[in-house]
Chimera marker file (.cmm) of the C-alpha trace (Angstrom):
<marker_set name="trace">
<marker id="1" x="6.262" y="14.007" z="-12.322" r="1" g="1" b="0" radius="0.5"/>
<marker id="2" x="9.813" y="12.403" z="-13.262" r="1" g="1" b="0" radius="0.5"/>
<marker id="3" x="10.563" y="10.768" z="-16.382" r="1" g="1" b="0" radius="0.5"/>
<marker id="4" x="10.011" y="7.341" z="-15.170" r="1" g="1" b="0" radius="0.5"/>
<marker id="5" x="6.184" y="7.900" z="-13.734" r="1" g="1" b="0" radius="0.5"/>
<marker id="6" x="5.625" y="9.961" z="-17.407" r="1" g="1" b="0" radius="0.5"/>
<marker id="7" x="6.918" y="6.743" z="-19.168" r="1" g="1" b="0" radius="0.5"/>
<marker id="8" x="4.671" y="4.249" z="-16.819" r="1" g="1" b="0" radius="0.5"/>
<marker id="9" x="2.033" y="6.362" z="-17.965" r="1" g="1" b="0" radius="0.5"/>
<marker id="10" x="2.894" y="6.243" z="-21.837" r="1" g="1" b="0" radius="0.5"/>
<marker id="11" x="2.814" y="2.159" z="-21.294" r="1" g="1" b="0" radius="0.5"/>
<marker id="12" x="-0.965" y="2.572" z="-19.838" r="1" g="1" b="0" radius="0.5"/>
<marker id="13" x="0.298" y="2.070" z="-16.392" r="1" g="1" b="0" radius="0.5"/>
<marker id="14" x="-1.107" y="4.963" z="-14.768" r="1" g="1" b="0" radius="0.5"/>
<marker id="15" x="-2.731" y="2.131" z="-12.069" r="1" g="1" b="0" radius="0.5"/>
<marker id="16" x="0.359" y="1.115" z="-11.288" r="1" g="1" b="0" radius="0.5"/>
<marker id="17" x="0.970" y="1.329" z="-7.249" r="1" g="1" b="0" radius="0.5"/>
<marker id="18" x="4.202" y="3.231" z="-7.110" r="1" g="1" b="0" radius="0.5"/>
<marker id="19" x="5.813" y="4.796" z="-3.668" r="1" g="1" b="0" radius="0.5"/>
<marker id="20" x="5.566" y="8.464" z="-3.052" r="1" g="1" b="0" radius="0.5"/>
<marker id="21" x="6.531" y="9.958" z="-0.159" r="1" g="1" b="0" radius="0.5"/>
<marker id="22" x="9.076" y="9.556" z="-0.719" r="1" g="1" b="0" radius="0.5"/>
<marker id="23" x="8.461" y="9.227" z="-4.872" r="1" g="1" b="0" radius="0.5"/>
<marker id="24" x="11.916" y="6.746" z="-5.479" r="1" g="1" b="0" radius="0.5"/>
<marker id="25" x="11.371" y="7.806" z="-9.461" r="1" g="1" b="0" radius="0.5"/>
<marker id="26" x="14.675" y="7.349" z="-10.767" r="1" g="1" b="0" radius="0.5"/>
<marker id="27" x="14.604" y="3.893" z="-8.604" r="1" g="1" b="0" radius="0.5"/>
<marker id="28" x="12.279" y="2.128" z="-10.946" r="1" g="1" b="0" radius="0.5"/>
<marker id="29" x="13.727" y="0.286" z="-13.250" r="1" g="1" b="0" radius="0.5"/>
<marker id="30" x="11.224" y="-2.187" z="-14.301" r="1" g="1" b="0" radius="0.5"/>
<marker id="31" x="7.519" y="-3.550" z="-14.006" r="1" g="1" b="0" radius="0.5"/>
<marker id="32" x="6.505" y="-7.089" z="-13.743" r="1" g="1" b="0" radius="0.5"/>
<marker id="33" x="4.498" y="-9.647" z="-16.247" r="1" g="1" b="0" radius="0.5"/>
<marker id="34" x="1.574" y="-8.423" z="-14.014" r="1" g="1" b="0" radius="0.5"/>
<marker id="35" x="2.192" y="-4.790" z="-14.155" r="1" g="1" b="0" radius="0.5"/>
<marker id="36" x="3.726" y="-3.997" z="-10.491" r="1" g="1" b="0" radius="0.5"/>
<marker id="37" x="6.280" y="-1.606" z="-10.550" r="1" g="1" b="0" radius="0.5"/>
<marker id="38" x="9.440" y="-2.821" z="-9.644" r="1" g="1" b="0" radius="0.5"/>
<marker id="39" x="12.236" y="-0.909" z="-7.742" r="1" g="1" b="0" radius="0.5"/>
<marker id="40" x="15.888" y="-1.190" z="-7.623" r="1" g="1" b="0" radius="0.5"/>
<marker id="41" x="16.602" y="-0.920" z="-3.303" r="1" g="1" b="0" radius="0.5"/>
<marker id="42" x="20.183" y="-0.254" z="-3.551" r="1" g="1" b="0" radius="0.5"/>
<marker id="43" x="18.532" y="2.752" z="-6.007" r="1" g="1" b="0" radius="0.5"/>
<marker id="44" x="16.071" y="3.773" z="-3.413" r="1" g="1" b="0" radius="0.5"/>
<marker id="45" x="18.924" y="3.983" z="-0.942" r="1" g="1" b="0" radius="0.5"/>
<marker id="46" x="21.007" y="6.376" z="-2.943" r="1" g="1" b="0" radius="0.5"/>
<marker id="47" x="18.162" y="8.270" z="-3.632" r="1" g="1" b="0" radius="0.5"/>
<marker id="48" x="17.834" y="8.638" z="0.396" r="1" g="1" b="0" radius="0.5"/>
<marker id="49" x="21.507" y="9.656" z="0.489" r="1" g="1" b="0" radius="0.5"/>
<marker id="50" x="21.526" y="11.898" z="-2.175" r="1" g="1" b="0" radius="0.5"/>
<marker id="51" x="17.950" y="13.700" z="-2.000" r="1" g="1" b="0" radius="0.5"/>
<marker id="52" x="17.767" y="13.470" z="2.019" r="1" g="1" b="0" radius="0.5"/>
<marker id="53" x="21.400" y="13.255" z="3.436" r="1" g="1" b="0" radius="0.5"/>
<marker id="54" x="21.426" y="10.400" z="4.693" r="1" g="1" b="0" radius="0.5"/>
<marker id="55" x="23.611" y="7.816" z="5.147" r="1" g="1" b="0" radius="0.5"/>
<marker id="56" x="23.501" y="4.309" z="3.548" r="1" g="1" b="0" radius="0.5"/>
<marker id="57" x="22.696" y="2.607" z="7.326" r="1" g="1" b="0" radius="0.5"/>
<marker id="58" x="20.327" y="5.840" z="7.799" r="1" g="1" b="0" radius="0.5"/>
<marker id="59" x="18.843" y="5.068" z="4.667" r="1" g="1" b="0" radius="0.5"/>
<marker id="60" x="18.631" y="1.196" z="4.375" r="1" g="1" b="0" radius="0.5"/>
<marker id="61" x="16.850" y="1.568" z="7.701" r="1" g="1" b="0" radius="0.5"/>
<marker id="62" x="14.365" y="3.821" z="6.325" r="1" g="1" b="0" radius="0.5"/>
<marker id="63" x="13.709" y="1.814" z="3.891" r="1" g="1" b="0" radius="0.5"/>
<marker id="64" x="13.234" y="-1.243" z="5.647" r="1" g="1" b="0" radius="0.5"/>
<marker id="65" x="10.841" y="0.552" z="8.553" r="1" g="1" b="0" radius="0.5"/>
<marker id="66" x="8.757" y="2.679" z="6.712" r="1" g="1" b="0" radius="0.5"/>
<marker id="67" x="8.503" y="0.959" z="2.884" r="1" g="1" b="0" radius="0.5"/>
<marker id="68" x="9.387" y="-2.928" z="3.080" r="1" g="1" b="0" radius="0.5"/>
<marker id="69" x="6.947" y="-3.181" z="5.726" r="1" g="1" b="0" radius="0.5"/>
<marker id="70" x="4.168" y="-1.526" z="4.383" r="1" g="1" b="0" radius="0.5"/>
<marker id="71" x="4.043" y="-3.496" z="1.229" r="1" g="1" b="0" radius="0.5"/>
<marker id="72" x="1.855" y="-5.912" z="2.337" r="1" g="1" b="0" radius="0.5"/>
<marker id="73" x="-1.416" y="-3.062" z="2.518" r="1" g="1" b="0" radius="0.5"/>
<marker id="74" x="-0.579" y="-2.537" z="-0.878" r="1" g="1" b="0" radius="0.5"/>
<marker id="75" x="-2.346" y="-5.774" z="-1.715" r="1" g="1" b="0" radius="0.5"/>
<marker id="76" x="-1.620" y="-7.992" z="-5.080" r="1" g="1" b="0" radius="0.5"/>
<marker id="77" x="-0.959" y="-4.766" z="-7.133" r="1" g="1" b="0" radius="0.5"/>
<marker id="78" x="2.089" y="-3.738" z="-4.862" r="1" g="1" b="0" radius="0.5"/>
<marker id="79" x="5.308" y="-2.580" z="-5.642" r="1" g="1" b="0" radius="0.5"/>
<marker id="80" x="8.338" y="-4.983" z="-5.634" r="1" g="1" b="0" radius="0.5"/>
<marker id="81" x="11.656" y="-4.287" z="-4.386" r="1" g="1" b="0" radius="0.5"/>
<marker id="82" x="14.723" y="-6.056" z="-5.844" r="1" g="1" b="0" radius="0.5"/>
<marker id="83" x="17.185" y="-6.367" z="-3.497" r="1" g="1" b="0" radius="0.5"/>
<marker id="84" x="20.724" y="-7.365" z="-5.006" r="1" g="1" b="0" radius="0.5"/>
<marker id="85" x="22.298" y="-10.525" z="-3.251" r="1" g="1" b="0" radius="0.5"/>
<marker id="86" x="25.873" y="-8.556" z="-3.141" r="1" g="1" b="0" radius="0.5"/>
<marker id="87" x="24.296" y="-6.163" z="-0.724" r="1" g="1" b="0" radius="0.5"/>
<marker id="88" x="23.991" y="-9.342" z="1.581" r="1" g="1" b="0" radius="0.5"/>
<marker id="89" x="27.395" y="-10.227" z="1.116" r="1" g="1" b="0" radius="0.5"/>
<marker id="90" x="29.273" y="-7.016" z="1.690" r="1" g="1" b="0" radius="0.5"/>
<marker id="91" x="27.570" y="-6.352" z="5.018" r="1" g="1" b="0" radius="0.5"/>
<marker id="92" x="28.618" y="-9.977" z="6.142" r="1" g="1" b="0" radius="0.5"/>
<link id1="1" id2="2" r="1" g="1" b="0" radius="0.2"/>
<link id1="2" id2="3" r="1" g="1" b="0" radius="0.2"/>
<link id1="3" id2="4" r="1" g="1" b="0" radius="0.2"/>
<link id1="4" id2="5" r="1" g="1" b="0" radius="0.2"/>
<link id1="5" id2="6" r="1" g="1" b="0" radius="0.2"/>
<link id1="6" id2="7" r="1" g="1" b="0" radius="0.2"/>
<link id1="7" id2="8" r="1" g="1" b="0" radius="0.2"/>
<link id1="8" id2="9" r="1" g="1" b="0" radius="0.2"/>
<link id1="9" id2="10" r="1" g="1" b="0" radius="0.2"/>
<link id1="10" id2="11" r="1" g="1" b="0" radius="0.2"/>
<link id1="11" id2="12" r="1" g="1" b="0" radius="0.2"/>
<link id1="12" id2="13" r="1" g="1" b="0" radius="0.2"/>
<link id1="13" id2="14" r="1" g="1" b="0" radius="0.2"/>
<link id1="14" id2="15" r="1" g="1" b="0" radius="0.2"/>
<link id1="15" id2="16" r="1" g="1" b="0" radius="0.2"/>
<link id1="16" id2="17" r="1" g="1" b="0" radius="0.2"/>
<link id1="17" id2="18" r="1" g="1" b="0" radius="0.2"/>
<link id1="18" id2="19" r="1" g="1" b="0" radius="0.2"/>
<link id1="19" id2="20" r="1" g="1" b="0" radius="0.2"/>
<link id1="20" id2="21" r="1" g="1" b="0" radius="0.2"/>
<link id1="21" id2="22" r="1" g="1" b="0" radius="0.2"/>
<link id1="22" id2="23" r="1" g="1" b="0" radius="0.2"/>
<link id1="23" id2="24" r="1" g="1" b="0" radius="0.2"/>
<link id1="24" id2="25" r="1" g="1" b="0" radius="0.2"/>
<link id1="25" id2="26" r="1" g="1" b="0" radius="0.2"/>
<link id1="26" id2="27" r="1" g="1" b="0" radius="0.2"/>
<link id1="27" id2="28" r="1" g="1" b="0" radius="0.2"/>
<link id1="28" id2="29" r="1" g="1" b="0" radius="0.2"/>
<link id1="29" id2="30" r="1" g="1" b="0" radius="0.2"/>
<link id1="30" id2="31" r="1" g="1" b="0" radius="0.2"/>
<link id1="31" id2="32" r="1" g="1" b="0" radius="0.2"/>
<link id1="32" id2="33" r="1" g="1" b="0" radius="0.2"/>
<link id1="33" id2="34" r="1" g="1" b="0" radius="0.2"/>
<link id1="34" id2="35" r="1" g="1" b="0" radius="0.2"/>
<link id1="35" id2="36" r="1" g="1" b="0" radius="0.2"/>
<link id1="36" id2="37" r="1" g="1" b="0" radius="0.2"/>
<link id1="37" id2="38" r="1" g="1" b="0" radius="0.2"/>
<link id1="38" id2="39" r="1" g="1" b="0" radius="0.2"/>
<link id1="39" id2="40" r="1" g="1" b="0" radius="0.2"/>
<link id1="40" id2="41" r="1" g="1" b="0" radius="0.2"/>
<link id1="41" id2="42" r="1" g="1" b="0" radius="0.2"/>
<link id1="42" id2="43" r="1" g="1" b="0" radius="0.2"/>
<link id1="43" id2="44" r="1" g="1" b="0" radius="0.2"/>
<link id1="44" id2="45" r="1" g="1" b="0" radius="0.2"/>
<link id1="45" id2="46" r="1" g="1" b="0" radius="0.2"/>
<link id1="46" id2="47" r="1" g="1" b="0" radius="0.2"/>
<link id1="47" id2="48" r="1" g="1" b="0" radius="0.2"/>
<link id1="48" id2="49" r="1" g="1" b="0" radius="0.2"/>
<link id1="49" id2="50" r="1" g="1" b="0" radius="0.2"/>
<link id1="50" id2="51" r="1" g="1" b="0" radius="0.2"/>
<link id1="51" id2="52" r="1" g="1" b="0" radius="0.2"/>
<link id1="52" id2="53" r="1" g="1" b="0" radius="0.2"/>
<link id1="53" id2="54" r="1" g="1" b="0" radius="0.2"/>
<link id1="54" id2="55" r="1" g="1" b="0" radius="0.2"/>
<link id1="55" id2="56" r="1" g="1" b="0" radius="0.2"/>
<link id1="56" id2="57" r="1" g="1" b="0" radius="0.2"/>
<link id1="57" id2="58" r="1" g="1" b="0" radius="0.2"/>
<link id1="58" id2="59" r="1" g="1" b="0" radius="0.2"/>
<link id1="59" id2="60" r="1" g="1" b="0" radius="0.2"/>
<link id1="60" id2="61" r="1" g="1" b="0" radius="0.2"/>
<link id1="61" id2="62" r="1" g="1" b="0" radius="0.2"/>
<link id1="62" id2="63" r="1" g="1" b="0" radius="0.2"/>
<link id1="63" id2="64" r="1" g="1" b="0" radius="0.2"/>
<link id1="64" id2="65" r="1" g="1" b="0" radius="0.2"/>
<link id1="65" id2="66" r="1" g="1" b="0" radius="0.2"/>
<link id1="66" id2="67" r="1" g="1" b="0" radius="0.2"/>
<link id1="67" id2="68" r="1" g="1" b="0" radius="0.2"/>
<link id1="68" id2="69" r="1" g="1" b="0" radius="0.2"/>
<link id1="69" id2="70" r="1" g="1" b="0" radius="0.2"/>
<link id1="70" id2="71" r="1" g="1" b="0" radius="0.2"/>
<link id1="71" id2="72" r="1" g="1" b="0" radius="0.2"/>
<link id1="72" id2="73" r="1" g="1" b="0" radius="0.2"/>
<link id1="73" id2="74" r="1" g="1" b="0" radius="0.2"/>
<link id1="74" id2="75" r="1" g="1" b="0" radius="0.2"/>
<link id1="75" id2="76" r="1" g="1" b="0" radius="0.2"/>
<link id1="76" id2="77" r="1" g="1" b="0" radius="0.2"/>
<link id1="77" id2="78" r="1" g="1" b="0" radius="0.2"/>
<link id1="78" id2="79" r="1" g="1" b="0" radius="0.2"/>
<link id1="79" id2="80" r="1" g="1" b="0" radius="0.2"/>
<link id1="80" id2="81" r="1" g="1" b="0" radius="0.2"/>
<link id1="81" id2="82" r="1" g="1" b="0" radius="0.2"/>
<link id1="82" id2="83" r="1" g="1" b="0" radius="0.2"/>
<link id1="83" id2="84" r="1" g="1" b="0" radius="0.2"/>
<link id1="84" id2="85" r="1" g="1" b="0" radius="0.2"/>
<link id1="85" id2="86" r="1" g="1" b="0" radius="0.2"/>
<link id1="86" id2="87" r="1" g="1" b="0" radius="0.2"/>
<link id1="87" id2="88" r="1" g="1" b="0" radius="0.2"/>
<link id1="88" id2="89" r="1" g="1" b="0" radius="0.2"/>
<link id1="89" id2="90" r="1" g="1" b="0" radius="0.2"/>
<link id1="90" id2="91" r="1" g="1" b="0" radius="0.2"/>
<link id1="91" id2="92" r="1" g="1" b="0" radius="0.2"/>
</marker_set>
């Protein structure tokens, strides 16, 4: 378990919905007023390029086919994604 999933359960989060295949640990980096775990994307995609190889586009596709979409099944206990505006504005 990584350090951030040990600390959500010190905080008596061990409901939390968190992501896990893949697990995007070091990619938290907060949880809401209503206990969701929130995730840094930008995070999540250097976790792809670093853990997996790929590349940012490889990743940020990934990402967007296979997690963003499937939040919604989560219900009102999923994870959130923060996506940083200047991600926006570099690819324009």
């Amino acid at each position: 378990m990584g350090k951030n999933r040990d600390l959500l359960n010190e905080i008596g989060l061990e409901e939390a919905i968190i992501f896990e295949n893949p697990d995007y640990d070091d990619a938290i980096i907060g949880v809401s007023h209503d206990d969701r775990v929130i995730y840094s994307f930008e995070k999540m995609v250097q976790h792809l390029v670093d853990k997996d190889g790929m590349s940012d586009e490889e990743a940020i596709e990934f990402i967007e086919y296979n997690t963003i979409r499937a939040i919604p099944y989560f219900g009102q206990n999923a994870p959130i994604v923060l996506m940083n505006e200047f991600m926006f504005s570099e690819n324009e």
